[in-house]
C-alpha positions in Angstrom: 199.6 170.0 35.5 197.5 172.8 37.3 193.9 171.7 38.6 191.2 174.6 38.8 188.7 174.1 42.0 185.6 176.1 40.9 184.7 177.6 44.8 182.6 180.9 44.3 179.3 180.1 44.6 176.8 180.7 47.8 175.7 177.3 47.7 171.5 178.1 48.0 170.6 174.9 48.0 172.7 174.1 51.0 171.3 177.3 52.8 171.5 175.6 56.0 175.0 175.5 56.3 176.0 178.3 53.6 175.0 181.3 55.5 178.0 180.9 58.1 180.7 179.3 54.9 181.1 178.8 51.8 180.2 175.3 50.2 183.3 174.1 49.4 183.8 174.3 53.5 181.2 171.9 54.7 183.1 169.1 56.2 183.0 165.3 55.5 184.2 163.9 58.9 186.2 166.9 59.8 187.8 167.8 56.5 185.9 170.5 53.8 184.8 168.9 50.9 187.2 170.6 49.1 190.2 169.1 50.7 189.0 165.5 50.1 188.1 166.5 46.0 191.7 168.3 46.4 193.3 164.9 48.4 191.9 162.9 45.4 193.9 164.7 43.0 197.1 164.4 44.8 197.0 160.8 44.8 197.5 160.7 41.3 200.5 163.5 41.6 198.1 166.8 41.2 199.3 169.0 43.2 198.8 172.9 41.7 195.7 174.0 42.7 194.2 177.0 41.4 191.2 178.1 43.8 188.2 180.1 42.4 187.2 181.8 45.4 184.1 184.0 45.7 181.6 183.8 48.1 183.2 183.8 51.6 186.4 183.3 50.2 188.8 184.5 53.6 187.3 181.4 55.4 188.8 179.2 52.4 191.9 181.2 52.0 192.8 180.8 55.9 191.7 177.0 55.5 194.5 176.6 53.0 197.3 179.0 54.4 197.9 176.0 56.1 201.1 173.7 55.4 199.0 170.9 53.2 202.5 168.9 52.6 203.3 169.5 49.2 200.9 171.1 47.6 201.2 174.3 46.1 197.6 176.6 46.0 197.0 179.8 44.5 193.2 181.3 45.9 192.0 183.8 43.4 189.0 186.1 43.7 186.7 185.6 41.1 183.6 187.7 41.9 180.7 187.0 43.8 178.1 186.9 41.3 180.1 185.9 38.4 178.9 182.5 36.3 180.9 178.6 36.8 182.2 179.9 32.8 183.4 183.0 34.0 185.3 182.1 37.1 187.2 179.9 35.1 187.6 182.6 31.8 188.9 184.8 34.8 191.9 182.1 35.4 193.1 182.8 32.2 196.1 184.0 32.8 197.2 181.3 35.5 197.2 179.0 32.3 200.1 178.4 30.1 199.0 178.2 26.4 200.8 175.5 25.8 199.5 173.4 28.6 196.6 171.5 29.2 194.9 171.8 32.4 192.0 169.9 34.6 189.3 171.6 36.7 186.1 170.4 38.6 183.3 171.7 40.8 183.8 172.1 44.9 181.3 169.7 45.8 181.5 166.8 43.8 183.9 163.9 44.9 184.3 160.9 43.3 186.9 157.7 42.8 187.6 158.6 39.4 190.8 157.4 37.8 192.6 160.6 37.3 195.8 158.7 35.3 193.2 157.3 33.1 191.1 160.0 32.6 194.2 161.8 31.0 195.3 159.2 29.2 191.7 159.2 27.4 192.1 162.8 27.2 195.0 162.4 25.0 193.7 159.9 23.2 191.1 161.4 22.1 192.7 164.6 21.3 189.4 167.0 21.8 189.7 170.3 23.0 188.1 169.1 26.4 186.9 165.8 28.0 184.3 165.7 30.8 183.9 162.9 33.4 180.2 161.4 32.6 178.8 159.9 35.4 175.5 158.1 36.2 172.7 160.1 37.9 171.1 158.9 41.2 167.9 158.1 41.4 165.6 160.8 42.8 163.0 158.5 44.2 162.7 154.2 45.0 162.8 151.5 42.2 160.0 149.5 41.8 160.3 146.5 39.9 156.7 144.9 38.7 155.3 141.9 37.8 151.8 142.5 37.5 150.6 143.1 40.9 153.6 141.5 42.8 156.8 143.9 43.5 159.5 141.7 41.4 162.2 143.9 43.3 162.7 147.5 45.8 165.5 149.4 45.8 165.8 152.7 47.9 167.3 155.1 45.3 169.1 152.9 42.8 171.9 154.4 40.8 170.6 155.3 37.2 172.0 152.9 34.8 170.8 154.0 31.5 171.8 157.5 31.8 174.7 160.1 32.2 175.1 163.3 33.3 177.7 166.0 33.7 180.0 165.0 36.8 182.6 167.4 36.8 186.6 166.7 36.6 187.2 168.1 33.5 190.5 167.9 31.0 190.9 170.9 29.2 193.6 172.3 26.3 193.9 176.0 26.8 191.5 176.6 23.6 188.7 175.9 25.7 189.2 179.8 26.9 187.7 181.2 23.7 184.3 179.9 24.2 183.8 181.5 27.2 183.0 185.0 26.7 182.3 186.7 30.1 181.5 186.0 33.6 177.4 186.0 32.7 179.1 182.7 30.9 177.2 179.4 32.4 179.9 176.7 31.8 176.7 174.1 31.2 175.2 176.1 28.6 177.1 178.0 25.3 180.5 177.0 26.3 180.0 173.4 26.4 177.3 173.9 23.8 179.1 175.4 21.5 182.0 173.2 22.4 179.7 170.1 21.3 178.7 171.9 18.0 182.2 171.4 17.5 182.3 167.9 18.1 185.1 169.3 20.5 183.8 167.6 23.4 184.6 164.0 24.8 183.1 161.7 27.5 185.2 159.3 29.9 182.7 157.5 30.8 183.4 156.9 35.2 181.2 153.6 36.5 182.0 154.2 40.2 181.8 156.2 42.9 180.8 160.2 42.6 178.2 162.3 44.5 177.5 165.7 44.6 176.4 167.6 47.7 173.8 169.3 47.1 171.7 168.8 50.5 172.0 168.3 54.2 171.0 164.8 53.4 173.5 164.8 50.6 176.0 165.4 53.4 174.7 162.8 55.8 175.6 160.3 53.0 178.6 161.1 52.0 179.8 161.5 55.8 179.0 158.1 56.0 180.9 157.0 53.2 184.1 158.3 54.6 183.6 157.6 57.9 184.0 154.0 56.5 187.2 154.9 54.6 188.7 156.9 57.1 192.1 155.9 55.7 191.3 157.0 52.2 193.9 159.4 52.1 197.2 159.0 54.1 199.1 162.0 52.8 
């Protein structure tokens, strides 16, 4: 099964680092973020990659020329200004029609059970499942009980909620909603897809963060600097 790695965009909110390389290059304790989304994969026997490149895509490509044991990666230009639905209309023709296929953002990582995330896929038998995940917390918890704090948390995980968190399971008819590369993936395709009833939820309780800032970053460096064994390839 082929994995798409959407990698085009500048990364604006990440200005910081973007202006020098691409997103999907910021390291996590030495290694892009896009080889440990891409070493995540592989553990569960994913290992076409399908790469779509934009914005300071030679520093990816020469990132990736490199022998990365068995796994086989095909970088494809897909525009610098062109839309998350677009870039992945654009790969088209890297997909087999009879073949489903999974694809997921460059800065999002997560412990997700690929295996069982296709499995659900199947079972549910829509045109395309999405990983739903619980949003963090922007700011503190503060638990009340009248005018004494009952509890604190720094930036509790949302419980109640869930939001878009990439790694996506597609069948090949997903292409047909997408119309052009003006195409946001988050808006008419997966709109349209819902209007449909089309579009299924596997529901992923653990770990996923998405980088979005420096202190994103911090955190997640963090993270695997404690699981520095994570992936032994």
């Amino acid at each position: 099964m082929k994995c798409i790695i959407l990698a085009g965009g500048k990364g604006s909110r990440l200005s910081e680092l973007t202006k020098s390389i691409p997103k999907p290059m910021v390291t996590i304790n030495n290694k892009p973020i896009i080889f440990h989304i891409m070493a995540h994969y592989r553990k569960y026997g994913i290992k076409d990659f399908i790469i779509a490149a934009g914005y300071k895509k030679k520093i990816i490509k020469n990132y990736l020329k490199k022998n990365f044991y068995d796994w086989n990666v095909t970088i494809v230009d897909t525009g610098l200004k062109t839309m998350t639905g677009g870039r992945l209309k654009r790969l088209e023709k890297y997909i087999n029609k009879n073949e489903d296929f999974m694809f997921t953002y460059g800065d999002g990582v997560s412990n997700v059970n690929i295996k069982k995330l296709l499995n659900f896929h199947y079972k549910e038998k829509k045109i395309l499942t999405v990983t739903a995940v619980h949003p963090p917390a922007r700011f503190g918890e503060i638990v009340l009980n009248k005018n004494l704090v009952k509890s604190f948390k720094e930036k509790p995980q949302v419980k109640n909620g869930w939001i878009n968190g990439g790694f996506f399971v597609s069948n090949y008819k997903f292409f047909k909603f997408i119309k052009n590369d003006k195409d946001i993936l988050e808006k008419d395709p997966l709109e349209n897809l819902c209007k449909k009833k089309q579009l299924a939820a596997y529901k992923h309780d653990g770990f996923w963060k998405c980088m979005d800032t420096i202190r994103d970053r911090d955190v997640l460096r963090e993270i695997y600097k404690k699981n520095e064994n994570l992936y032994k390839l």
